[in-house]
NUKOLMAR-31927 format. One line per 2 residues: number of its first residue (from 0); their letters; for each residue x negated, y, z of C-alpha. Coordinates in steps of 0.02 Angstrom, whole numbers, plus 50000, padded with zeros to 5 digits. Each point is the difference from the previous one (the first is absolute). Layout:
residues N
NUM = A = X,Y,Z  ...
end
This chain:
residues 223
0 = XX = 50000,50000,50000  49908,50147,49943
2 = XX = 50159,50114,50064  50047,50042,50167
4 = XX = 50140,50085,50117  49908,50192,49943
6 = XX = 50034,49983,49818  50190,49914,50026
8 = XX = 50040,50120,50123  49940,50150,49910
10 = XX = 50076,49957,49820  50156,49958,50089
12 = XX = 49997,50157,50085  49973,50058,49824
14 = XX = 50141,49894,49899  50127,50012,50181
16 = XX = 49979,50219,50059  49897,50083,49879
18 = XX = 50056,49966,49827  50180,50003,50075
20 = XX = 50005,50154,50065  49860,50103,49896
22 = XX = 50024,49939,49821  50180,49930,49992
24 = XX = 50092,50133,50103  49880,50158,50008
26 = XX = 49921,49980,49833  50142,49928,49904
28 = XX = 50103,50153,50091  49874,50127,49908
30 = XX = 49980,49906,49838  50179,49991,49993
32 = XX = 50025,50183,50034  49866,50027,49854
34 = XX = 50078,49888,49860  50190,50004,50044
36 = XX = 50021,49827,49948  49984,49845,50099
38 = XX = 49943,49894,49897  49831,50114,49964
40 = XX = 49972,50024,50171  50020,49808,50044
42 = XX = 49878,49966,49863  49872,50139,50057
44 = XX = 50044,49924,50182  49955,49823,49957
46 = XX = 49845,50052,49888  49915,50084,50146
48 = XX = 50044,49848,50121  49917,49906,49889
50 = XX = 49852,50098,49984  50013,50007,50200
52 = XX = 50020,49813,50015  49848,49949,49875
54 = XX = 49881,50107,50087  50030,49965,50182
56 = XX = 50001,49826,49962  49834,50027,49938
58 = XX = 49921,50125,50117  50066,49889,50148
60 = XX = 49986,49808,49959  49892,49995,49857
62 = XX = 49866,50124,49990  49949,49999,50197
64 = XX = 50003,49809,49985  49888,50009,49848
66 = XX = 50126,49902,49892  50046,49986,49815
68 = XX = 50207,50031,49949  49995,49801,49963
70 = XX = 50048,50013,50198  50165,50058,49993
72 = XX = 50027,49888,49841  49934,50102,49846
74 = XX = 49931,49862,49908  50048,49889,49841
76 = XX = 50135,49844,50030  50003,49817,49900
78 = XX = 50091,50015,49854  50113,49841,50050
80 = XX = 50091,50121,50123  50090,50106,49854
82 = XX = 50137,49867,50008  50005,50007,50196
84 = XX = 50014,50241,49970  50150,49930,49872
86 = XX = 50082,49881,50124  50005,50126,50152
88 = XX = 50042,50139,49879  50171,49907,49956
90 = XX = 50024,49951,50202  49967,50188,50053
92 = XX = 50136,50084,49853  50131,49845,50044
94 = XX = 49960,50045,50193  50041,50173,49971
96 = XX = 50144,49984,49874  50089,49911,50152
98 = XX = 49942,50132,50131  50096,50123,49882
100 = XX = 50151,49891,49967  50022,49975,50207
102 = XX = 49957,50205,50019  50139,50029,49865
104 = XX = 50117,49883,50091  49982,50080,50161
106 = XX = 50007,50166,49943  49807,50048,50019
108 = XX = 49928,50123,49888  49856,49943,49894
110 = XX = 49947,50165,49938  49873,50139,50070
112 = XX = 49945,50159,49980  49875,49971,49840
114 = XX = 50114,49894,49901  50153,50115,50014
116 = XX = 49871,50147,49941  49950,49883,49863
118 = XX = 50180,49971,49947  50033,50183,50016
120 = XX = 49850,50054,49881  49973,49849,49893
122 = XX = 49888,50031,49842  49827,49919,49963
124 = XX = 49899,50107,50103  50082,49973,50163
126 = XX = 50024,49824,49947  49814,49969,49956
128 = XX = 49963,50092,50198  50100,49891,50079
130 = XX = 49944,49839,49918  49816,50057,50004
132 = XX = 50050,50022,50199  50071,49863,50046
134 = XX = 49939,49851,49892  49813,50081,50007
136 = XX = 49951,50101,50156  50070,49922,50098
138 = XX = 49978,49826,49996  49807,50027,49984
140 = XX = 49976,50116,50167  50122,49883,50078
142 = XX = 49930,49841,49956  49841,50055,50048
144 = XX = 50062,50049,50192  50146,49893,50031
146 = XX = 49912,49824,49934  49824,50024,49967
148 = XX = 49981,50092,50188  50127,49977,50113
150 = XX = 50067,49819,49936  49828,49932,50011
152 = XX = 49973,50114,50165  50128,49876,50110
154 = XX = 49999,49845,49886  49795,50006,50037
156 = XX = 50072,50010,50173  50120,49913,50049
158 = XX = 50042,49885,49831  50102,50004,49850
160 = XX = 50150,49991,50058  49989,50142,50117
162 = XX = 49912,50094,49868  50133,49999,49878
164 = XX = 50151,50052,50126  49912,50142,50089
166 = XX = 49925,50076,49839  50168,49968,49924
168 = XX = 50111,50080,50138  49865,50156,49997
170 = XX = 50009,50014,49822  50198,49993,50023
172 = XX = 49986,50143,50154  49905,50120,49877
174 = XX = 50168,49996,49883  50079,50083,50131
176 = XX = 50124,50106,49969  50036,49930,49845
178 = XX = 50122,49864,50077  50044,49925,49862
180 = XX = 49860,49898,49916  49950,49958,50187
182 = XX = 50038,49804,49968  49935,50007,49813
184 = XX = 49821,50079,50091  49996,49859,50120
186 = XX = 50019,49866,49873  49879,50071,49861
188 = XX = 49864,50030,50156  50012,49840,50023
190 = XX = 49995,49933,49813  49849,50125,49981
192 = XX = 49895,49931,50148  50025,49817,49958
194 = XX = 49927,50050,49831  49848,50081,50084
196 = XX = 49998,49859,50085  49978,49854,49877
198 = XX = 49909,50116,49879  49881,50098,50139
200 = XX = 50054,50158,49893  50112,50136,49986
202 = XX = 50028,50007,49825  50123,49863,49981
204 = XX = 50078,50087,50116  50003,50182,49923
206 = XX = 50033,49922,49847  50170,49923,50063
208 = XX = 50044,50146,50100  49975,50132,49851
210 = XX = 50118,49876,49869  50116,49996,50151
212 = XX = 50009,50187,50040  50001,50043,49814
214 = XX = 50137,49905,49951  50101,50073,50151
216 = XX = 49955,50164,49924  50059,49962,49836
218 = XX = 50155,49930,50068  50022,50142,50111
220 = XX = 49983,50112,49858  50094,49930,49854
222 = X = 50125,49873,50101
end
């Protein structure tokens, strides 16, 4: 275990307090004041978490610890996994298809905030942002954090199994207040770190997540 409590504790503090409160409320409060337009600001949000993400990731488990990024997971995958990405692609969009069906039975909004904006101003600009958003930044900072550090953090710890609830329940708490895709998050995290985990990489794992995401986008969009 090259990782100890200092680096959980202080990207947690990081992922849990300070991201919360400085980039998704204050900043995203002053971005959207700037652009008038949710989905701009959410995009601007989400490209600076990233950019906050990558680099405390590195300046606090990687470069102190005089590691490479094939620690958290950066590294090539066997080929024979492609049909394993395709398999747990299909189980993650039927998974969520019946999250949505049981939402829409009990009367449980599926929308938020970026898609309505979407909807509202749909051309191929805003389109193209929120695609390049959600099926591209995001699942690379997030992979990165969520699997490569913090899955490996407690399954290095205290096993797999532990590993892939507690990461998975964290990456569902950082979805927060969007209630919504709460169960959909818990599943995918998951999905994701049993890819990391048979593969010992995250790009399985961002692949999946960015197909996922961008055909929710599309769906969202054009549905």
């Amino acid at each position: 275990m090259e990782w100890s409590y200092k680096e959980l504790g202080l990207l947690l503090l990081l992922t849990l307090v300070i991201v919360p409160v400085g980039i998704e409320f204050l900043l995203h409060d002053f971005l959207l004041q700037i652009f008038q337009d949710r989905l701009y600001s959410g995009t601007a949000t989400g490209f600076v978490m990233a950019v906050v993400f990558t680099l405390s990731v590195y300046s606090i488990a990687i470069k102190p610890k005089q590691l490479r990024w094939d620690a958290v997971g950066l590294r090539s995958f066997s080929g024979t996994y492609w049909k394993w990405m395709v398999v747990w692609t299909v189980v993650l969009i039927v998974a969520s298809l019946l999250i949505v069906l049981l939402m829409e039975i009990f009367q449980i909004g599926i929308d938020n905030m970026k898609t309505e904006s979407l909807k509202a101003n749909l051309n191929w600009f805003t389109f193209s942002v929120g695609f390049i958003s959600a099926a591209i930044i995001s699942p690379l900072y997030e992979e990165i954090f969520y699997r490569g550090f913090l899955y490996k953090w407690f399954r290095m710890k205290w096993g797999v199994s532990t590993g892939l609830i507690i990461s998975s329940i964290i990456f569902t708490i950082v979805h927060i207040p969007t209630y919504n895709t709460l169960p959909v998050n818990f599943i995918s995290g998951i999905i994701f770190a049993w890819t990391y985990e048979k593969t010992g990489s995250v790009l399985p794992a961002m692949i999946i997540h960015g197909t996922f995401n961008g055909i929710a986008v599309i769906l969202a969009a054009f549905a």
